[in-house]
MDTraj code that builds the backbone (N, CA, C; nanometers):
import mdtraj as md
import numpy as np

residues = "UNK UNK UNK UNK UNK UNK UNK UNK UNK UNK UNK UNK UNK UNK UNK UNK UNK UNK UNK UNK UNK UNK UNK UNK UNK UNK UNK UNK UNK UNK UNK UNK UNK UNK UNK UNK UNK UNK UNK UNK UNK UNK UNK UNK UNK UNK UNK UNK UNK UNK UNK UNK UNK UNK UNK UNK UNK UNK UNK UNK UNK UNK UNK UNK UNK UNK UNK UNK UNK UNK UNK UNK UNK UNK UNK UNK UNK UNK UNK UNK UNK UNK UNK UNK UNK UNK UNK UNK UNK UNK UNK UNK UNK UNK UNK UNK UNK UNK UNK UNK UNK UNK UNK UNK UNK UNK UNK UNK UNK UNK UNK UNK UNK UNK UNK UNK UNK UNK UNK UNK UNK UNK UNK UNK UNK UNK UNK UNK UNK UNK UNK UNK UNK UNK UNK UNK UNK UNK UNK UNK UNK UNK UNK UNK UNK UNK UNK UNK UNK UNK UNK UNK UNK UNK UNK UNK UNK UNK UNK UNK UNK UNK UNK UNK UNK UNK UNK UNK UNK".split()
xyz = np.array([
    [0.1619, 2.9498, 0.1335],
    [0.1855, 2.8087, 0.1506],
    [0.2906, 2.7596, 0.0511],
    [0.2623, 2.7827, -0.0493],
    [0.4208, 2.7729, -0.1777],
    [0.5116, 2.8012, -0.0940],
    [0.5784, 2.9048, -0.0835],
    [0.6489, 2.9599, -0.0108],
    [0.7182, 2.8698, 0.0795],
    [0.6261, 2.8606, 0.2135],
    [0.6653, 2.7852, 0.3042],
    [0.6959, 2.6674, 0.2626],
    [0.6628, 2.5309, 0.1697],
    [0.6733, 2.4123, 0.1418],
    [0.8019, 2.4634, 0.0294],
    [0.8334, 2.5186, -0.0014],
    [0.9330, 2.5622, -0.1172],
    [0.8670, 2.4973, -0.2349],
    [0.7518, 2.4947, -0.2894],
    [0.6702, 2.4294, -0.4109],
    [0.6531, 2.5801, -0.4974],
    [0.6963, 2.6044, -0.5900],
    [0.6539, 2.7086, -0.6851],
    [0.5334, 2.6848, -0.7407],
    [0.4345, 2.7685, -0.7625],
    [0.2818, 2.7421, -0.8059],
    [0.2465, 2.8786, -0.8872],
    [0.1894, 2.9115, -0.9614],
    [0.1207, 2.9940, -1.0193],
    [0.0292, 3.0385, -0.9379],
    [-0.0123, 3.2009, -0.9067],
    [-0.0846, 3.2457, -0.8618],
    [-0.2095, 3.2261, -0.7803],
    [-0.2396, 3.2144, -0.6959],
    [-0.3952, 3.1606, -0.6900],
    [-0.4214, 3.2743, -0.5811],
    [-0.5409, 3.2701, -0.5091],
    [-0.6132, 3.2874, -0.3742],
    [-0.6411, 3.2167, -0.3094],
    [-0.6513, 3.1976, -0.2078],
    [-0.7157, 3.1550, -0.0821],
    [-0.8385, 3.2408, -0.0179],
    [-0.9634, 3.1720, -0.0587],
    [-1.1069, 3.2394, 0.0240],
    [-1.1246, 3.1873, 0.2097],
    [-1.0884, 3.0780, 0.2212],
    [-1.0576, 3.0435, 0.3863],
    [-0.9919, 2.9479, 0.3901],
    [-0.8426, 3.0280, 0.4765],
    [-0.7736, 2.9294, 0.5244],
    [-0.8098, 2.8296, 0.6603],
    [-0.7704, 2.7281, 0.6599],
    [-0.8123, 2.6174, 0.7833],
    [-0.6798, 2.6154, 0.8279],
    [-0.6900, 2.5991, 0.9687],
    [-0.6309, 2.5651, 1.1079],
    [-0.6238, 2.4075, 1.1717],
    [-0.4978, 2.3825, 1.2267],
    [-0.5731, 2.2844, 1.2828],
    [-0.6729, 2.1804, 1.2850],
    [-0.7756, 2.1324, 1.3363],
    [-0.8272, 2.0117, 1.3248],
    [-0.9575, 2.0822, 1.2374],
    [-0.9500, 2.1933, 1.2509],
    [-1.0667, 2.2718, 1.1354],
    [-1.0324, 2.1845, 1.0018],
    [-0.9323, 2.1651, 0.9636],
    [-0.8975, 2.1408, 0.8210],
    [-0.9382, 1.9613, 0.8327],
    [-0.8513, 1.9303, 0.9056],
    [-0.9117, 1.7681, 0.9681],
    [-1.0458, 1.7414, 0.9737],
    [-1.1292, 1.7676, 1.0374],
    [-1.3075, 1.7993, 1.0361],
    [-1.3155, 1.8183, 0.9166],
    [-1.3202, 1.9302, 0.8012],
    [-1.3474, 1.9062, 0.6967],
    [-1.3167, 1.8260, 0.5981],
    [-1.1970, 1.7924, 0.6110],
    [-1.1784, 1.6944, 0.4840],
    [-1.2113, 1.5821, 0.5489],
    [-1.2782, 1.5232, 0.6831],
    [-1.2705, 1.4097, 0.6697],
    [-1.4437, 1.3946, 0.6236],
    [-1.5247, 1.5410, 0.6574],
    [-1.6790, 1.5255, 0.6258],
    [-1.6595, 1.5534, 0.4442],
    [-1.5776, 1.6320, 0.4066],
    [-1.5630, 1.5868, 0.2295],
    [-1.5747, 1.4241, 0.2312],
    [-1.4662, 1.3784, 0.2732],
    [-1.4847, 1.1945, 0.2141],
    [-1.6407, 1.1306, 0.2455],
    [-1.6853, 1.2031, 0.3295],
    [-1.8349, 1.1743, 0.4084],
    [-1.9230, 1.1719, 0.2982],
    [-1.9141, 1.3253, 0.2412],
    [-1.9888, 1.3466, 0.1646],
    [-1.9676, 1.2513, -0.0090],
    [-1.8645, 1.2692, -0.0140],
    [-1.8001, 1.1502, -0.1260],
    [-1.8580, 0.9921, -0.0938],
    [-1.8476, 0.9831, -0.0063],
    [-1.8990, 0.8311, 0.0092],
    [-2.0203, 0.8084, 0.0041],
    [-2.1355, 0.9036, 0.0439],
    [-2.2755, 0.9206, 0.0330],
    [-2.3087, 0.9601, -0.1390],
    [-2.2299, 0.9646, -0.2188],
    [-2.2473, 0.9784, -0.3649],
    [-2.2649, 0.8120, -0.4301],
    [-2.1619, 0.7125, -0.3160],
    [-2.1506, 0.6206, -0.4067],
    [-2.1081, 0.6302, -0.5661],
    [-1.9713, 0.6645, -0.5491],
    [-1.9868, 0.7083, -0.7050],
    [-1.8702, 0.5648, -0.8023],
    [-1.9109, 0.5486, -0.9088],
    [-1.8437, 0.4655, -0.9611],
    [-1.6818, 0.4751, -1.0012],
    [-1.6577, 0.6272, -1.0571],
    [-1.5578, 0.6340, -1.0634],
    [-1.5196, 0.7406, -0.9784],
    [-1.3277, 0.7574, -0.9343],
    [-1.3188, 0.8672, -0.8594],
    [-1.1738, 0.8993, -0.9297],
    [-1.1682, 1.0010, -0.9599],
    [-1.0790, 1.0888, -1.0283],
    [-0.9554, 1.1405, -0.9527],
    [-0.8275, 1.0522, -0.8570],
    [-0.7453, 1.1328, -0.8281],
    [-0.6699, 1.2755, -0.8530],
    [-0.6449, 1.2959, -0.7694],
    [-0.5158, 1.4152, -0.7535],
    [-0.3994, 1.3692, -0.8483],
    [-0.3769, 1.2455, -0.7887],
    [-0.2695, 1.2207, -0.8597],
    [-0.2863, 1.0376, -0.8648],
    [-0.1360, 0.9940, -0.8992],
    [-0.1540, 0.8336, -0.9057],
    [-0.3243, 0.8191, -0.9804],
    [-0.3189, 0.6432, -1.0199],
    [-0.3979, 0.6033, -1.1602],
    [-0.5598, 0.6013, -1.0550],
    [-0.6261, 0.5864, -1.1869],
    [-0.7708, 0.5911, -1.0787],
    [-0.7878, 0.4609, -1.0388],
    [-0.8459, 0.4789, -0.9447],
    [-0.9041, 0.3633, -0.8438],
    [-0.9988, 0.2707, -0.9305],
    [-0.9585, 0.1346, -0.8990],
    [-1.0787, 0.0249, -0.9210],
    [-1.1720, -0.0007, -0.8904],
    [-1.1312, 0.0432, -0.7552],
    [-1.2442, 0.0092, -0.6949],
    [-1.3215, 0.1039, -0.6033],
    [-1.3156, 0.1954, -0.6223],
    [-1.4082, 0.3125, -0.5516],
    [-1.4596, 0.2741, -0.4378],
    [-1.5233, 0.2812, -0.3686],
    [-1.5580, 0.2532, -0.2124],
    [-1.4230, 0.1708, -0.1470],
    [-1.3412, 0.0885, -0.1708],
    [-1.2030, 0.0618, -0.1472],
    [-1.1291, 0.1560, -0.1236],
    [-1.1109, 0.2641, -0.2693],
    [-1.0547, 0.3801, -0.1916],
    [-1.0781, 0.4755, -0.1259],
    [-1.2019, 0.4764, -0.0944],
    [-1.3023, 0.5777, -0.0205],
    [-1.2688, 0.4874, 0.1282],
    [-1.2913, 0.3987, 0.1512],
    [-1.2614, 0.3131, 0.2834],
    [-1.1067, 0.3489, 0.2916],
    [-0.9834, 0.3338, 0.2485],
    [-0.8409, 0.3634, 0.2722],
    [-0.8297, 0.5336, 0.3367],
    [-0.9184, 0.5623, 0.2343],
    [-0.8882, 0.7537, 0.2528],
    [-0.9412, 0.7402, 0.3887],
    [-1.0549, 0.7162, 0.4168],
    [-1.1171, 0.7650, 0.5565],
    [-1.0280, 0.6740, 0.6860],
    [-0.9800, 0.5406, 0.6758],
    [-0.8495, 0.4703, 0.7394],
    [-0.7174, 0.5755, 0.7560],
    [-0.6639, 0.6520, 0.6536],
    [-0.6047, 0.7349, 0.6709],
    [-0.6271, 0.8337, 0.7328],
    [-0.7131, 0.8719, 0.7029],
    [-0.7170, 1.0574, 0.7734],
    [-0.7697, 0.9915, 0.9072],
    [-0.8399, 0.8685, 0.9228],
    [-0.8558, 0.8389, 1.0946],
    [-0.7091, 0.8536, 1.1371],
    [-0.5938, 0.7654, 1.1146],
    [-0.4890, 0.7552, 1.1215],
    [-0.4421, 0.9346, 1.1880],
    [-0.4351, 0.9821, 1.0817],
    [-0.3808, 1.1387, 1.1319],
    [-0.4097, 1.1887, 1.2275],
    [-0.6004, 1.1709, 1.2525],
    [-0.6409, 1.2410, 1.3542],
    [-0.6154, 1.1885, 1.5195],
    [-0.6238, 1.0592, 1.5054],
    [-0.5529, 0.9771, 1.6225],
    [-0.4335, 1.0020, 1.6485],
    [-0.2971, 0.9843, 1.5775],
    [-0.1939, 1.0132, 1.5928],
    [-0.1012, 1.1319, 1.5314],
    [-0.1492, 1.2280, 1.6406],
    [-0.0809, 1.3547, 1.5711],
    [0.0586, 1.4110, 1.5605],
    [0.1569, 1.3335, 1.6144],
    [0.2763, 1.2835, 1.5756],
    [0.3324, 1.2388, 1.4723],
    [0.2527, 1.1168, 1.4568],
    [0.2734, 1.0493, 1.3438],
    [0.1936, 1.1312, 1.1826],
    [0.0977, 1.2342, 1.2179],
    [0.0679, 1.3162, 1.1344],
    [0.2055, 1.4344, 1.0962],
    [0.2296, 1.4912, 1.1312],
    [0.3668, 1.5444, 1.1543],
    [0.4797, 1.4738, 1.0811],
    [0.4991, 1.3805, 1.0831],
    [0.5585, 1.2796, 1.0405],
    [0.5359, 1.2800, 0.9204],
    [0.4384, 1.2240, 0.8825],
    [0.3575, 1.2045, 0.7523],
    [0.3596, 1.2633, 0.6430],
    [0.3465, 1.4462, 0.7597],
    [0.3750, 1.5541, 0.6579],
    [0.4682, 1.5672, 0.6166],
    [0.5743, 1.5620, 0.7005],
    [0.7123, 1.6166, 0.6296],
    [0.7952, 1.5362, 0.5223],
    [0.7639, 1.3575, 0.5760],
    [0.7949, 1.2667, 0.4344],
    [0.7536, 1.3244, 0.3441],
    [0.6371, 1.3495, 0.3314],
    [0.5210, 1.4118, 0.1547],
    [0.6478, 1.5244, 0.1132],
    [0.6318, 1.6713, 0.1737],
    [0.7109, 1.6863, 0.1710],
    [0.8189, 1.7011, 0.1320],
    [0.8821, 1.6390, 0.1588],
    [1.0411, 1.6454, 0.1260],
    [0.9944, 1.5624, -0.0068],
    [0.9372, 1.4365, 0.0145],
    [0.9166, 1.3603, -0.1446],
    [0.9209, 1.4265, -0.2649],
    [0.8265, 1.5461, -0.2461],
    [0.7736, 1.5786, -0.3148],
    [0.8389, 1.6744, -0.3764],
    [0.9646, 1.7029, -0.2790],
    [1.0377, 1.8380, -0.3333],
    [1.1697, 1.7413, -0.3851],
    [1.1523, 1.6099, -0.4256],
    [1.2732, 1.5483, -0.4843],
    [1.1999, 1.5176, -0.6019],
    [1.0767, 1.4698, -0.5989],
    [1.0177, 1.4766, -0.7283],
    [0.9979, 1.6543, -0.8311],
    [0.9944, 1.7186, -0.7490],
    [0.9712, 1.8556, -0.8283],
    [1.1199, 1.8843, -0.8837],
    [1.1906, 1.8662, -0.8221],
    [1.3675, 1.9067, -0.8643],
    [1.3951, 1.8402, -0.8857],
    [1.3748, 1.6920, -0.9689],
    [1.4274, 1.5253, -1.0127],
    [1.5794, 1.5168, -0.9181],
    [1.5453, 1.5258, -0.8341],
    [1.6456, 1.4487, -0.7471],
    [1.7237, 1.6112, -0.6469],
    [1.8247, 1.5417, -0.5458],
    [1.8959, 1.6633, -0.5005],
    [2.0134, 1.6124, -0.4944],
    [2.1173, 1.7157, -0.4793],
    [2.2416, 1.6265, -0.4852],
    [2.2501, 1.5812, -0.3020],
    [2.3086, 1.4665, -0.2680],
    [2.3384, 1.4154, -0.1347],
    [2.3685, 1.5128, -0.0243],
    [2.4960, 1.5653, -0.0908],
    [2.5551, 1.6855, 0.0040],
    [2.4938, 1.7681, 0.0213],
    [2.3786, 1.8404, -0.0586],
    [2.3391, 1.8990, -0.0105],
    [2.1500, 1.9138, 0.0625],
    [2.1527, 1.7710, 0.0888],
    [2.0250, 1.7744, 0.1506],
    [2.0078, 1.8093, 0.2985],
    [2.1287, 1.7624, 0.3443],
    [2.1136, 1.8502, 0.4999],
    [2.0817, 1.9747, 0.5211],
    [2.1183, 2.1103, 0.4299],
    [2.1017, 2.2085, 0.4303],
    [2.0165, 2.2502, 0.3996],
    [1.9574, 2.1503, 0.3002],
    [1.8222, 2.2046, 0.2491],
    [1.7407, 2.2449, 0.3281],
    [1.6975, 2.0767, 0.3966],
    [1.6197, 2.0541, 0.4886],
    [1.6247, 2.1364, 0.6159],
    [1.7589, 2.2092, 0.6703],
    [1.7867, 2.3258, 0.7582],
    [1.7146, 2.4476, 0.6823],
    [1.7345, 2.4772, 0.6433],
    [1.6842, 2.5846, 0.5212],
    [1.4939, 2.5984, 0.5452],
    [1.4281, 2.4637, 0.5578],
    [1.3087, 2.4802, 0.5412],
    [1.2116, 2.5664, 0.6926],
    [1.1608, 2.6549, 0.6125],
    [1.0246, 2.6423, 0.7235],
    [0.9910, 2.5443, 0.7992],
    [0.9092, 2.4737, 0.7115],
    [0.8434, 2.3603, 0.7411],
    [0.8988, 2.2328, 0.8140],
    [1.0183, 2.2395, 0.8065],
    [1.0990, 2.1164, 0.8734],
    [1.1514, 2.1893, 1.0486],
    [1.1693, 2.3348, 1.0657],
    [1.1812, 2.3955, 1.1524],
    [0.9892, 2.3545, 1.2155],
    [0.9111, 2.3969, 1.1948],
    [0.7475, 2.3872, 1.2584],
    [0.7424, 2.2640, 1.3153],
    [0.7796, 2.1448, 1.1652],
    [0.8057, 1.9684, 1.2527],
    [0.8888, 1.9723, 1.3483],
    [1.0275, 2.0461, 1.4098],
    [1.1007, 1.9937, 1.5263],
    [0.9865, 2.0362, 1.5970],
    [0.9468, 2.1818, 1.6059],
    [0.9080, 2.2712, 1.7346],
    [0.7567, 2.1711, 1.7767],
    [0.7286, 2.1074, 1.6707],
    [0.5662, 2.0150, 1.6876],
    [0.6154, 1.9157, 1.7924],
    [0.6907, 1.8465, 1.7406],
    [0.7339, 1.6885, 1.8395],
    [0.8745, 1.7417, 1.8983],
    [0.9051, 1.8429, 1.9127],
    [0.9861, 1.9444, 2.0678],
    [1.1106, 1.8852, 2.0595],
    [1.1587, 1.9112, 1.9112],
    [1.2983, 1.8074, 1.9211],
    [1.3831, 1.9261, 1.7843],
    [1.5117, 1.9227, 1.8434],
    [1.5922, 1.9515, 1.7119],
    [1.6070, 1.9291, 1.5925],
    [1.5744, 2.0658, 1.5385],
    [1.5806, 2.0321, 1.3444],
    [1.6854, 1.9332, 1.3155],
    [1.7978, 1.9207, 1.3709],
    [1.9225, 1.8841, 1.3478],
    [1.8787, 1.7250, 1.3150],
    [1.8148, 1.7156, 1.4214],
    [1.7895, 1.5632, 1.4527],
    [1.7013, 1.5267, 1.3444],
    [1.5623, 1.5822, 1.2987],
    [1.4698, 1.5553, 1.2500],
    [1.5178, 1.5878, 1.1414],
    [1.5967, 1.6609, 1.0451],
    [1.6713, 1.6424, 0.9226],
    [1.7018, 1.5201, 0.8988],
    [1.7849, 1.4232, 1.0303],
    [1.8699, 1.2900, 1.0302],
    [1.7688, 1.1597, 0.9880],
    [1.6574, 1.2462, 1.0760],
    [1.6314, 1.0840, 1.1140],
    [1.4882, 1.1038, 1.0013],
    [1.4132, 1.1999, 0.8908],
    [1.3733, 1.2120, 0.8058],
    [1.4436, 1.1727, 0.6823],
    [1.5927, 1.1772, 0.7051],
    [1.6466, 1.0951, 0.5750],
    [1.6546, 0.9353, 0.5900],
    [1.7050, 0.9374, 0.7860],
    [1.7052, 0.8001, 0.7434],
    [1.5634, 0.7311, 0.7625],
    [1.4773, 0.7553, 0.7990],
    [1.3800, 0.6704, 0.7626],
    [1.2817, 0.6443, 0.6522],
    [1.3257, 0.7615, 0.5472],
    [1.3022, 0.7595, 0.4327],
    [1.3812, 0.6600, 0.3649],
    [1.4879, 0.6635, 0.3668],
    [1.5971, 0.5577, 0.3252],
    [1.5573, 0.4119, 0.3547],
    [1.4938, 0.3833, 0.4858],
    [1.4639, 0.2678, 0.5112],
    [1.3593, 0.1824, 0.4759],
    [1.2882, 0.3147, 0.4144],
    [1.1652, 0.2775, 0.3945],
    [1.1115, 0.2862, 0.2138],
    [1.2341, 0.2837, 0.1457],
    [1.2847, 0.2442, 0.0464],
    [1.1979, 0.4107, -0.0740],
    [1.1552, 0.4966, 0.0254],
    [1.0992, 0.6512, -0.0292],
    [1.2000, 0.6882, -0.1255],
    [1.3226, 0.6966, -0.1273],
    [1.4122, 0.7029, -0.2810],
    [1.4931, 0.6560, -0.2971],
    [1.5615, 0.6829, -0.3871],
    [1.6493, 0.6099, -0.4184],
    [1.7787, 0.6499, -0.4836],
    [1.9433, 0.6159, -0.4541],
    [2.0610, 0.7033, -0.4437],
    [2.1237, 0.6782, -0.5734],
    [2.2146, 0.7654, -0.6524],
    [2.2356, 0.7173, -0.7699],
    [2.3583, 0.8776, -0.8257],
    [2.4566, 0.8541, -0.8166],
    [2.5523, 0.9280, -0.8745],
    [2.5646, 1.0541, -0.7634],
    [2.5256, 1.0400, -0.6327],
    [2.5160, 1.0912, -0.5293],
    [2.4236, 1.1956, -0.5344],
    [2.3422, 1.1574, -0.5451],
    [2.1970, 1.2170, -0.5670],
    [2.0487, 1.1430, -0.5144],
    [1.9772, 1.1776, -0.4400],
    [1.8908, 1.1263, -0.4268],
    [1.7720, 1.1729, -0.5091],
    [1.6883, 1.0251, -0.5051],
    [1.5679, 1.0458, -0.6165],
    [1.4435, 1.0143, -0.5531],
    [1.3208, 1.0613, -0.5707],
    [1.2078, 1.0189, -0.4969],
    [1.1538, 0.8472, -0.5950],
    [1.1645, 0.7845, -0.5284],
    [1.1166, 0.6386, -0.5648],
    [0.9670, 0.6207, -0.6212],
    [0.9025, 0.6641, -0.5306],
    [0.7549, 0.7116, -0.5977],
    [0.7354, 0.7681, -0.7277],
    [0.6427, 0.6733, -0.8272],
    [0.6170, 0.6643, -0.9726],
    [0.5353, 0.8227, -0.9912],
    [0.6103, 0.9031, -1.0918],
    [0.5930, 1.0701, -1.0833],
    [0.6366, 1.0850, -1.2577],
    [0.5608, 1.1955, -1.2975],
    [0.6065, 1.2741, -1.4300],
    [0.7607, 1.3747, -1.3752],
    [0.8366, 1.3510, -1.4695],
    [0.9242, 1.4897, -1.4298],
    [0.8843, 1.6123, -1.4617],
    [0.8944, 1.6664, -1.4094],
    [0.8760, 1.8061, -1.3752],
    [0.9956, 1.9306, -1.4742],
    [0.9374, 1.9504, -1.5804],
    [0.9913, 2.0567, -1.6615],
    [1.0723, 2.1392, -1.5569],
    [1.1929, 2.1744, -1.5591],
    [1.2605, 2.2910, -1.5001],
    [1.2074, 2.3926, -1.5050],
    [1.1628, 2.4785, -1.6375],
    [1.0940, 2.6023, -1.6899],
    [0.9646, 2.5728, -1.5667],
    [0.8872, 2.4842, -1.5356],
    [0.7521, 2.4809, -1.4565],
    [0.8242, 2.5716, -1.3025],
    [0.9064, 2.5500, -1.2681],
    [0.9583, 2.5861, -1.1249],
    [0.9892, 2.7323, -1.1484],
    [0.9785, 2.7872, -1.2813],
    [0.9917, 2.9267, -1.2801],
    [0.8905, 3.0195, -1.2201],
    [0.8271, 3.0261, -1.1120],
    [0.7126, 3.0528, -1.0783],
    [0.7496, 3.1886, -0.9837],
    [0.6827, 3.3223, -0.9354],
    [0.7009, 3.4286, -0.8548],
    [0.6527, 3.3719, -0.7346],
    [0.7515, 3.3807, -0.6171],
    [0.7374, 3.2999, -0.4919],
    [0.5872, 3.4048, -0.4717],
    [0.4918, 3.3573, -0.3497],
    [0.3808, 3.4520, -0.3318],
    [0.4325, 3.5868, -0.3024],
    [0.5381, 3.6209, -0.2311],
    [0.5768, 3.7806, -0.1554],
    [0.5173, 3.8680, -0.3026],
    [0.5320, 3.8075, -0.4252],
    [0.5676, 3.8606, -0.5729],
    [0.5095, 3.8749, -0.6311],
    [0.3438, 3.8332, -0.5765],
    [0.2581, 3.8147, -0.6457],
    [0.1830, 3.9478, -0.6551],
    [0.1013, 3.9730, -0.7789],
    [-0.0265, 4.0740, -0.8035],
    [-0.0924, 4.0719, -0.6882],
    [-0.1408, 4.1724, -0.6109],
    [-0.2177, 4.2000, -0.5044],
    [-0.3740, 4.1441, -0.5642],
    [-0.4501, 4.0340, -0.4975],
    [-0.5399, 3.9902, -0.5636],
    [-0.6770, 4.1296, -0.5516],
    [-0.7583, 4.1730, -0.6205],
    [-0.8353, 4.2239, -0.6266],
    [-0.9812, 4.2515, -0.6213],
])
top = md.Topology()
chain = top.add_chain()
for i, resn in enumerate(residues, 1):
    res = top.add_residue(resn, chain, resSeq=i)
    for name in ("N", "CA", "C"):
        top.add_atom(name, md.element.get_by_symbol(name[0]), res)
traj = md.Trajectory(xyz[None], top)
């Protein structure tokens, strides 16, 4: 999965991978089970913790309804994160060369073949509606992910893609 998302990560395993709405079904009975805790505080992934706990327990489960209804717009969803995320990991990319990038990816190839449309296109119209939607922001011809993020040490991206990894044991 590194690999494919171009995210460098340190080693891990995978005990079962999920498929499909397998993965959907479970994480949406995780929030299930999270919400039946009632718990006061909840400890993001990322971004500051929540105030209000059952607020964000109500958004999360609004969302992942969201995905599971519109699986297009899930698709979608994904590939903004995504790409975001790979402007936050590399503090920015240069302009010129984000078209290629984005040709370059796995993952942006899987999004055409999902919604049956040319990478070409879905490169275009992933920048521009990122652009429109104010996701980063341009600056010495470089784009930057807009979304409030730590930078990301260069040395951290030094990571052995998985092909490279220790055979787990």
């Amino acid at each position: 999965m590194a690999e494919y998302l171009d995210q460098p990560v340190s080693p891990y395993t995978v005990d079962r991978a999920l498929d499909d709405h397998e993965a959907t079904a479970i994480a949406k009975a995780s929030l299930e089970r999270l919400d039946a805790l009632d718990p006061r505080v909840i400890i993001p992934a990322h971004g500051p913790l929540p105030t209000d706990p059952a607020a964000a327990l109500a958004h999360a489960h609004r969302r992942a309804q969201r995905l599971v209804d519109d699986p297009q717009g899930a698709v979608w969803y994904a590939a903004r994160r995504i790409f975001g995320y790979a402007l936050m990991i590399r503090d920015g990319m240069a302009l010129d060369d984000v078209h290629g990038y984005l040709l370059a990816r796995a993952w942006l190839t899987d999004t055409a073949d999902q919604l049956d449309r040319p990478a070409d296109g879905i490169a275009d119209e992933l920048v521009a509606t990122m652009r429109r939607s104010g996701a980063f922001t341009e600056s010495g011809g470089r784009l930057y992910a807009a979304a409030e993020h730590a930078r990301v040490d260069p040395g951290a991206l030094d990571q052995p893609w998985p092909r490279d990894w220790p055979a787990a044991g």
